[in-house]
C-alpha positions in Angstrom: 22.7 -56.3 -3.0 24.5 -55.0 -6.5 24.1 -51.6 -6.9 21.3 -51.8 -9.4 19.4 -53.7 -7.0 20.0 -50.8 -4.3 19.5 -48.2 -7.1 15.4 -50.3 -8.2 14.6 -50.2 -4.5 15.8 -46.8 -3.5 14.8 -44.9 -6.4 18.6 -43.1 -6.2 20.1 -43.6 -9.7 23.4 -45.8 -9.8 25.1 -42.7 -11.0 24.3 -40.8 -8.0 25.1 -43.8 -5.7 28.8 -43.7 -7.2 28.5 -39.7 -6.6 27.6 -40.0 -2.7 30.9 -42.8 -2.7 33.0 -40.2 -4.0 31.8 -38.0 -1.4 32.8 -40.4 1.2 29.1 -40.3 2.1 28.5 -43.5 1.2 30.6 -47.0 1.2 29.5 -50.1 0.5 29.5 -52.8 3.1 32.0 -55.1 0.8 32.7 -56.3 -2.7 31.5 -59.5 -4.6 34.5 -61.9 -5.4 34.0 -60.2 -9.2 34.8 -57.1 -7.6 31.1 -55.7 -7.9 29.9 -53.4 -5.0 27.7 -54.9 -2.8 25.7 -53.2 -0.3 24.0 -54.2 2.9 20.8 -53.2 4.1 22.2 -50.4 6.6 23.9 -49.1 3.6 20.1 -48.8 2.3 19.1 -47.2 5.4 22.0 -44.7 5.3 21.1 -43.7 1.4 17.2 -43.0 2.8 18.7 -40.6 5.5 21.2 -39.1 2.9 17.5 -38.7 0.3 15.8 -37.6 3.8 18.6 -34.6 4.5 19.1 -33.7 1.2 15.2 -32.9 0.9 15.3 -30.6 3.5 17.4 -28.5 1.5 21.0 -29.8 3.4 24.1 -29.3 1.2 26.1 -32.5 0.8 28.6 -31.6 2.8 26.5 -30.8 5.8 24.6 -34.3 5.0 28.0 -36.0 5.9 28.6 -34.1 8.8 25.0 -34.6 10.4 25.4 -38.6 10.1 28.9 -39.3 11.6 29.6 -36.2 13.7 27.6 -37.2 17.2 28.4 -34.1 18.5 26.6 -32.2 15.8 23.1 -29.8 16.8 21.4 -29.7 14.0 19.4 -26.2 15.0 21.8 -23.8 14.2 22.0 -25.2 10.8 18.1 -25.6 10.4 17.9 -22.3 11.5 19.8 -21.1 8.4 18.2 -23.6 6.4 15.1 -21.8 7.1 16.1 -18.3 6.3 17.7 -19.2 3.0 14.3 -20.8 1.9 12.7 -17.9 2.8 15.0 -16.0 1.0 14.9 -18.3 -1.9 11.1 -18.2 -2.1 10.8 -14.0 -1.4 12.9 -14.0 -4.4 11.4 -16.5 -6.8 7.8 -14.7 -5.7 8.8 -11.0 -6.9 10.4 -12.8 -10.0 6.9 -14.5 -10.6 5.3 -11.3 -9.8 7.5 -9.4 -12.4 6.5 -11.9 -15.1 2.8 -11.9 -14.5 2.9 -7.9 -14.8 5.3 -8.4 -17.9 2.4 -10.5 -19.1 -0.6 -8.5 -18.1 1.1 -5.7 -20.3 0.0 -8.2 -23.2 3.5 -7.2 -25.0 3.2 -7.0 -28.7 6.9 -8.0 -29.1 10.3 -8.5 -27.0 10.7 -4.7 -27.8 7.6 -4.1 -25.5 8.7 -7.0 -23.1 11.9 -4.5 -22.7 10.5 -1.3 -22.3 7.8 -2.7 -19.4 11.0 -4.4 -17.3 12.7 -1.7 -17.8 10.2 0.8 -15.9 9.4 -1.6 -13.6 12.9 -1.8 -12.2 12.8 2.3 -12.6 9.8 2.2 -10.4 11.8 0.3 -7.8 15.3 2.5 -8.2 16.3 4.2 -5.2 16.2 7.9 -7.5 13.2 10.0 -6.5 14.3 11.6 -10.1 14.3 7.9 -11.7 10.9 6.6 -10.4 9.1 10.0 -11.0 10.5 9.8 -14.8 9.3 5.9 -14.8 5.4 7.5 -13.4 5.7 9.6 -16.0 6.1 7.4 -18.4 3.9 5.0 -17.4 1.1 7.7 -18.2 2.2 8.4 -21.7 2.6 4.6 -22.5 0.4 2.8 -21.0 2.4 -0.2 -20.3 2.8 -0.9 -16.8 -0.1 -3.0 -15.5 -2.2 -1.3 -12.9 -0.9 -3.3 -9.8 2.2 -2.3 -10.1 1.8 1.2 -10.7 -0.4 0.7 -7.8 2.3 -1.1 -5.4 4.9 1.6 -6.3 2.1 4.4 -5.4 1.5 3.2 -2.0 4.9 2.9 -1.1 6.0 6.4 -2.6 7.3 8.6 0.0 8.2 11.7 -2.1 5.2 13.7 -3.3 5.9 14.7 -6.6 6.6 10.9 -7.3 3.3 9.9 -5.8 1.6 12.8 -7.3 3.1 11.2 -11.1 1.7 7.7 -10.0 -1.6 8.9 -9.0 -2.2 10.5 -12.2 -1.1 7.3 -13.8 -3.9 5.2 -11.6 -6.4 7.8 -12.5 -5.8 7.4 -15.8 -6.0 3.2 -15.4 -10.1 4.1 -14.6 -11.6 1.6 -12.7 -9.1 -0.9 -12.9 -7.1 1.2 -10.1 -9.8 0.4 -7.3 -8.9 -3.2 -6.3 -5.5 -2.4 -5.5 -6.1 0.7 -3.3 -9.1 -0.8 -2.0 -6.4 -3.1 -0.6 -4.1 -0.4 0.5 -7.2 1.0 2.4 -6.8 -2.5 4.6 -3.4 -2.8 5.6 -2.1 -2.0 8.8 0.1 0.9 8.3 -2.1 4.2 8.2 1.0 6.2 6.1 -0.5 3.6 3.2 -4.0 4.5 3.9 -3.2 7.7 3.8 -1.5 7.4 0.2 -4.5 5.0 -0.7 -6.7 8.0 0.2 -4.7 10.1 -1.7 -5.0 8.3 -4.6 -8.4 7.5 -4.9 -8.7 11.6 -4.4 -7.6 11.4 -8.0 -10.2 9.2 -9.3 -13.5 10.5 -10.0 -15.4 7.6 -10.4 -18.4 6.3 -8.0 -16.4 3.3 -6.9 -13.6 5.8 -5.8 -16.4 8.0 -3.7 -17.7 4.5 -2.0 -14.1 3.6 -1.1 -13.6 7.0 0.4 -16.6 7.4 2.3 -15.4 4.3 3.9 -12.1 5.9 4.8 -14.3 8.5 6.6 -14.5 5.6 9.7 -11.0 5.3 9.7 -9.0 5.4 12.8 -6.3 7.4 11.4 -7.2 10.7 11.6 -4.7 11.8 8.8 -6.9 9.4 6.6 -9.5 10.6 8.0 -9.0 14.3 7.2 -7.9 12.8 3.5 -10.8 11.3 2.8 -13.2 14.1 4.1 -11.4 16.9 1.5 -12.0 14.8 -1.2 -15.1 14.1 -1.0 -16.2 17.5 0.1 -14.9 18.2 -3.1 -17.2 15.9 -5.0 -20.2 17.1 -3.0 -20.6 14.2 -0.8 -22.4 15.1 2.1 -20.9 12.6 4.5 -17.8 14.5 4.7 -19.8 17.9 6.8 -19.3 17.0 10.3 -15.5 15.5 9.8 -14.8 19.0 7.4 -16.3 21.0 10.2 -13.6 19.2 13.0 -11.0 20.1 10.9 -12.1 23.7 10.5 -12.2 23.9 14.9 -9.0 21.9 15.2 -6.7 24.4 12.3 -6.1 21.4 10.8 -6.0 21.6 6.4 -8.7 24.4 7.9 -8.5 26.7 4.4 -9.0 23.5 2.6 -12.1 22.4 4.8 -13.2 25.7 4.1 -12.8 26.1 0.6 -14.7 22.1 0.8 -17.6 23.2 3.0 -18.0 26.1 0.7 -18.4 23.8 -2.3 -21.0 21.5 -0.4 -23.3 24.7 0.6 -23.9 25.9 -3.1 -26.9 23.7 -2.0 -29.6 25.6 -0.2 -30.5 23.0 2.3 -26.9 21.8 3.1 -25.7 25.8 3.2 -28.2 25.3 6.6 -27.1 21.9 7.6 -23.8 23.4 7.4 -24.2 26.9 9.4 -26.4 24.4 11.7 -22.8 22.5 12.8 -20.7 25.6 13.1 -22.9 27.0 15.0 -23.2 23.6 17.3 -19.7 23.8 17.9 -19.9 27.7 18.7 -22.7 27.2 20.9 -20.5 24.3 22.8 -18.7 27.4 24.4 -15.3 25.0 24.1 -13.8 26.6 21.1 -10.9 28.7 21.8 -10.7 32.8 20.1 -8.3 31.2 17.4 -10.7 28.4 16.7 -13.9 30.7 16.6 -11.9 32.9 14.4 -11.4 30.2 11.9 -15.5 29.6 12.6 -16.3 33.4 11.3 -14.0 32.5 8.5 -15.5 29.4 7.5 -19.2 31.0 6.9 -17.9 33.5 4.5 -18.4 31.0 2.3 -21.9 30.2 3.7 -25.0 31.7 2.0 -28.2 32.0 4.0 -29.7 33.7 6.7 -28.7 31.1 9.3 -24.8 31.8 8.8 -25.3 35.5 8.8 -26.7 35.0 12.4 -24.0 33.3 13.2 -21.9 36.0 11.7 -24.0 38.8 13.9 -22.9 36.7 16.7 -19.7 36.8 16.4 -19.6 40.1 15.4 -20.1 41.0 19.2 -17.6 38.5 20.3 -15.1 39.6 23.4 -12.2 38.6 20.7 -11.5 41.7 18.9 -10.2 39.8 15.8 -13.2 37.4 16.1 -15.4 40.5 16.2 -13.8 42.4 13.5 -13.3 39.6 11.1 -17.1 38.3 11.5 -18.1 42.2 10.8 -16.2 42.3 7.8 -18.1 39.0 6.4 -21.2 40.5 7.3 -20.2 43.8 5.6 -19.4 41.9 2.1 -22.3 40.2 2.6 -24.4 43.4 2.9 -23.2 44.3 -0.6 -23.6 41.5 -2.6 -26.3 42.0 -5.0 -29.3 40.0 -4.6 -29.8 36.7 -6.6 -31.9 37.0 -9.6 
């Protein structure tokens, strides 16, 4: 067969043939008495193998090498094949990620196409200083789409970056919730925790639903996240987690200052007395924990925490005793509603 014959039947163009010759890849079988290359059908078989290879990603001059070296193992070499693909597509997928965020910034102009890469490279810079400027930005401006602000929020590890960020997915509204929804599912809990943080920041409804979910989570950390904020809001569901934290000293001022906010309702001031008492009446919390009890219903109205109070008043803690009678004493002077 001429070379145009070889080139119609193995779909490799007669320019590449001559290529792979020049390689010393490929040589014809013999010549025609015009002086014409003519190729046998093992010479056919050997282009499919060199196609076959070369698919697979194999530079040409490993292609040689894998036909005519018997002695050659082709694992180590698929083994790196493998990890430079990987490499190749990890790379090719945060490029197509950059453009679809360019694009979801609906640019005006190339001015605008600018300014969003340009923070979105600032929001992966290794400068704490950098990436908070970038957050900051990306409130005033507007520009970076809400994924990625999201993305660079739950990886922040410095807390006056991630506070910057979280102001910025605040101010993205709704829009924000997918993406921490999703940060709420991943395995590491130091995300959930950041996704919690986050959605503290939020004060919509589809924020509170996401975060009474977190309540069930089996990070405590997120746990305890999810229970300040939406003691904050009001949210009922957070009482008997808020109440834990208050026994365990753990964020107890802030579960306070939470469990203070949820009894300015009559009925949940009782619920609320109702569980610190529970755990008082348990007789497993410690002086230090029942101190931090008498504490805690200070900012309790109603007759069922001042009984509690009276209680404790005649603890065998001194500081427990003295503590609960001061409550009581402050309580005694407040003048009465109405």
């Amino acid at each position: 067969m001429l070379i145009g014959d070889v080139a119609r039947r193995s779909g490799v163009s007669a320019r590449m043939l001559r290529h792979y010759e020049s390689l010393g890849l490929l040589r014809p079988t013999g010549r025609t008495g015009a002086g014409y290359r003519e190729y046998a059908d093992e010479d056919v078989r050997r282009i499919f193998h060199i196609e076959s290879l070369r698919s697979l990603g194999l530079p040409l001059r490993e292609v040689g090498r894998a036909l005519d070296d018997p002695g050659f193992a082709p694992a180590g070499l698929i083994e790196d094949l493998v990890r430079r693909t990987r490499e190749r597509i990890a790379a090719e997928t945060e490029l197509l990620t950059r453009l679809e965020r360019i694009d979801a910034a609906e640019p005006a102009g190339w001015e605008d196409v600018l300014r969003v890469t340009a923070l979105l490279r600032a929001l992966g810079s290794e400068s704490a200083g950098e990436r908070q400027r970038a957050a900051l930005s990306a409130v005033a401006e507007g520009l970076v789409p809400v994924e990625a602000l999201a993305e660079a929020a739950l990886r922040e590890t410095e807390p006056n970056v991630a506070g910057a960020l979280f102001l910025a997915l605040a101010r993205s509204g709704d829009s924000a919730l997918a993406p921490l929804a999703e940060g709420l599912r991943v395995p590491e809990p130091e995300v959930r925790r950041r996704a919690v943080g986050a959605l503290a920041e939020i004060p919509h409804g589809g924020a509170t639903a996401l975060l009474r979910d977190a309540l069930a989570d089996e990070d405590v950390a997120v746990r305890r996240g999810a229970a300040l904020a939406l003691g904050a809001r009001g949210v009922a569901d957070a009482v008997p987690a808020l109440t834990d934290m208050v026994v365990e000293g753990a964020n107890d001022v802030d579960a306070a200052d939470a469990l203070s906010v949820l009894a300015g309702d009559p009925p949940m001031a009782d619920r609320i007395a109702a569980g610190l008492l529970d755990r008082l009446a348990r007789g497993s919390a410690g002086a230090s924990a029942r101190l931090r009890l008498a504490q805690a219903l200070a900012g309790i109205p109603g007759t069922a925490a001042s009984r509690a109070l009276t209680d404790l008043s005649h603890d065998g803690d001194r500081a427990v005793a003295l503590t609960a009678a001061y409550v009581l004493g402050l309580r005694d002077t407040e003048p009465a509603p109405g």
